[in-house]
N, C-alpha and C positions, 0 to 999 in steps of 0.2 A: 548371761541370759541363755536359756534353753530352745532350740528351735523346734516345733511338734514336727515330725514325719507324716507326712501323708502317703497313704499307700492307696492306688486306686484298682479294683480287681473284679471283676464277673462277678455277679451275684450267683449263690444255690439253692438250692430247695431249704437249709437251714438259715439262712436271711432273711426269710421270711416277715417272720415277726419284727425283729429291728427296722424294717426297709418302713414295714406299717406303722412303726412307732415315726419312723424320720416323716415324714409325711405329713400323719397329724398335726405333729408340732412342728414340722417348718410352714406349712398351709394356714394353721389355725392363728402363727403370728403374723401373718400379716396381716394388712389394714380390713375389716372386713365388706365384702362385697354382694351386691345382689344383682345376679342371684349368688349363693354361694357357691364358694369353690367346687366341684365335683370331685375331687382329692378327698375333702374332708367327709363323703362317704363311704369311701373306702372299706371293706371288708380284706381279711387276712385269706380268704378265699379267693378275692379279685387279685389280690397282688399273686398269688399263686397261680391262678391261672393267667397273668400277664408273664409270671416266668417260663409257664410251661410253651410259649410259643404261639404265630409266630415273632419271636423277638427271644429279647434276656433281658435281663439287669445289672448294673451298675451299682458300686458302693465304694467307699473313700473311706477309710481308715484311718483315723488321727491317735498313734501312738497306740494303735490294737483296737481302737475301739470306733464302731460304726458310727460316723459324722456324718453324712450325706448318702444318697442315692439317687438314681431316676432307672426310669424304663423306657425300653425303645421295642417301638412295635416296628415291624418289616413289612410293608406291603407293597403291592405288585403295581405299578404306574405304566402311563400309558407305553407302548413300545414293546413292554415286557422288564422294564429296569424297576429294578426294588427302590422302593425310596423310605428311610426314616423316620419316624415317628417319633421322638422325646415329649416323655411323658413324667409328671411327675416331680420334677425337678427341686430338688429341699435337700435341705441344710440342717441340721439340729439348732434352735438356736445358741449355743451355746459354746458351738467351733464357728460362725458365722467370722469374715472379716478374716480369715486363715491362708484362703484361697481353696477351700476345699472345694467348693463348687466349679473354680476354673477349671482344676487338676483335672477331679472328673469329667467335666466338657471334653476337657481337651484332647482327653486321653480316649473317649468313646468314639472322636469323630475319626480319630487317629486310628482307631477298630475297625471304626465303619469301611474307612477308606481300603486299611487290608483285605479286606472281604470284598472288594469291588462296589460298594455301593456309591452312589457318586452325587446323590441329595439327602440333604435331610431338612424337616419342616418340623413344628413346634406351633402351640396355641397360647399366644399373650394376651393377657385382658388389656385392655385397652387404659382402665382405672387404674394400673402397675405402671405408669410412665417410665418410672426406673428400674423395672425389669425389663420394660421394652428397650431399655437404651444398652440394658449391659447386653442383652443377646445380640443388640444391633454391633456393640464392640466385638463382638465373637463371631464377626460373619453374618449375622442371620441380617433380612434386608424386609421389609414387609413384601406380602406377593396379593394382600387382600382383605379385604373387611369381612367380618364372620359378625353373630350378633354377640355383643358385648365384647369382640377384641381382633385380633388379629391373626391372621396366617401368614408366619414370619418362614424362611426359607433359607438357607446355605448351600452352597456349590462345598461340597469336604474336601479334605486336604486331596494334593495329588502326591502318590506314592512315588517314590525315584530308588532304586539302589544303586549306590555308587561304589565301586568295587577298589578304587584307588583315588591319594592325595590328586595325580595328575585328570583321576575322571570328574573331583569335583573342583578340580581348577576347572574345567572345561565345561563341569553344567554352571560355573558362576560367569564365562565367557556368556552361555548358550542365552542364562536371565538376562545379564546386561543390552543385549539386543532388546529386549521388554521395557526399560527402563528409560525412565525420561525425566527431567530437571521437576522437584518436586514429591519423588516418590522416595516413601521412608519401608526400609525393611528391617525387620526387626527378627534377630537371628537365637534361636533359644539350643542348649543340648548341653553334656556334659564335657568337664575338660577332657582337649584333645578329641573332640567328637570332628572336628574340622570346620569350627564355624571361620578362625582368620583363611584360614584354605580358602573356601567358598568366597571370602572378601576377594583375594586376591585374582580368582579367578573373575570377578565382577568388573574391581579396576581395571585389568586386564581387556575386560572387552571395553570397558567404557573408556579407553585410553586417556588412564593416567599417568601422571610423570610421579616417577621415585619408586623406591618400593613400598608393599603394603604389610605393615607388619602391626601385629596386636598392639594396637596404644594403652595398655597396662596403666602405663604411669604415666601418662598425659590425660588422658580420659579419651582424648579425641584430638583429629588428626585431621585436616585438610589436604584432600589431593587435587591438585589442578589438572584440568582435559584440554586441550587445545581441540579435540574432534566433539564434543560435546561438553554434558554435565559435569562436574565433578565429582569426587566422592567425599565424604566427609564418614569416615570409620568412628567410631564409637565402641569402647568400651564400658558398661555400666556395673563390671562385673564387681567393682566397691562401694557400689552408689545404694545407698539402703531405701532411697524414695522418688519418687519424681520430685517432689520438689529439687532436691539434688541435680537431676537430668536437667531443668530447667535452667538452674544457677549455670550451667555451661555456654546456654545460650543457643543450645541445638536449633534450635527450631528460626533462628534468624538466618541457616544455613538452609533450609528445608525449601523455599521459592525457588535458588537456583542448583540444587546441587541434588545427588542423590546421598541419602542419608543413612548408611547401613550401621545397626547397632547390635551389635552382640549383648550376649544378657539381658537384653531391654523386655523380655516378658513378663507382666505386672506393671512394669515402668512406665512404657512408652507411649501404649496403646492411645493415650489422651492426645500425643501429637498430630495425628492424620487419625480421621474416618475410613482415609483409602489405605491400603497398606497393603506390604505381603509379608506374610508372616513365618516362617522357617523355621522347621524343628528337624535336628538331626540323632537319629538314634545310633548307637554300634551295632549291627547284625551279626559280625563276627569282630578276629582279631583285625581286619582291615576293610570291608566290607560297611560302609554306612548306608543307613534308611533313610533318606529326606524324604522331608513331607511340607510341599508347597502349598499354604492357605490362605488363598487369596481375599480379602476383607473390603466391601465396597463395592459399586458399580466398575469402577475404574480396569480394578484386579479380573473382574468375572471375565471382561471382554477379553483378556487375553489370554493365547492357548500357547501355557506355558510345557504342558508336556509336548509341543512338538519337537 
């Protein structure tokens, strides 16, 4: 079996048209609504003039060819801080169920965050229950009633660079002070990006006994605390479904223990509403980019870049 590649990148002035096609036809399948969508009037003149600023766009690539996009306008909130706009938001139906929609999310708020911006809000119809619930999985939290839906809202990732193994041993010491019997993290990035690192600097603070090392071939690993929670490490990195995660029985460890899972993005999200969510990029040959996204009330209250 062949796995499609998603590639997710800035829209340009020659995207145009496809971004207009994704649109249509991600808009026009859903269930229909009154009033109707404001998507589905759409002119290839609006989408153009939504690229030309202030804002850009977004598109997702399945295997070369445009599956998805949205648009994010930029405007100026109170204070003077810019706050986000996602607009648009569609799928072709025909890559739906890929993940192309998360990629994209995930990857714009992950922009946004580089660029300083530090919110972003979004308009749910209220008749899409299930879209209301997948942006609520991604952060977004309601902030208000609008007529026929919602103004839904996110706190965006917080940006960290960590320059060495020993700097993200020490911001996993820094979270663990944050953490409390109950809280799942769930750690996403490529091999070797240093997600057991960051475990280890976590049990570390949350004083475990033993060492912490990538449970590969156990899946998951119990660390006892005598000063606190535990930690129950998780690897999902062979696990092809939640169903899978669940046969482990994770989640009977999640009341008392803190529950960190490598690879659990797509997986896990269904265990906790609360969560914080880790994504680690390489910036250089040693040089990593976390990016802390906190998901829920719970996450917001706490000021994790201190």
């Amino acid at each position: 079996m062949t796995t499609s590649q998603i590639v997710v990148r800035l829209a340009c002035p020659d995207d145009v048209s496809a971004i207009h096609e994704v649109t249509l036809q991600a808009f026009a399948a859903r269930q229909p609504l009154d009033p109707p969508a404001e998507a589905l009037s759409d002119t290839l003149d609006d989408v153009a003039t939504a690229l030309a600023g202030p804002g850009f766009g977004v598109v997702s690539e399945v295997d070369g060819q445009i599956a998805g996009s949205l648009l994010v306008r930029l405007d100026e909130a109170a204070g003077g801080q810019t706050i986000a706009t996602l607009r648009r938001v569609g799928v072709l139906p025909k890559f739906r169920h890929l993940g192309v929609a998360d990629a994209m999310v995930r990857s714009t708020l992950r922009g946004l965050a580089d660029s300083g911006v530090r919110r972003a809000r979004l308009l749910a119809r209220m008749e899409l229950p299930q879209i209301v619930d997948w942006w609520r999985a991604h952060g977004f939290l309601i902030d208000h009633d609008v007529p026929h839906g919602f103004i839904m809202s996110a706190s965006l990732p917080i940006p960290i660079d960590v320059p060495t193994p020993d700097d993200m041993r020490a911001l996993g010491r820094s979270l663990a002070q944050h953490m409390r019997a109950g809280d799942l993290v769930i750690a996403s990035g490529d091999l070797g990006a240093g997600k057991t690192v960051l475990a280890q600097g976590i049990g570390d603070g949350l004083g475990v006994a033993g060492p912490v090392i990538s449970p590969t071939f156990v899946l998951a690993r119990m660390h006892k605390s005598t000063a606190g929670p535990g930690l129950v490490h998780v690897d999902a990195y062979r696990l092809a479904s939640a169903a899978e995660l669940e046969d482990i029985d994770v989640d009977a460890n999640l009341a008392d223990s803190v529950v960190y899972i490598e690879w659990g993005a797509g997986l896990a999200e269904g265990l906790s509403d609360e969560r914080l969510e880790i994504h680690i990029e390489r910036a250089s040959d040693e040089t990593r980019r976390v990016y802390l996204m906190p998901v829920g009330r719970r996450w917001r209250e706490e000021a994790l870049s201190d």
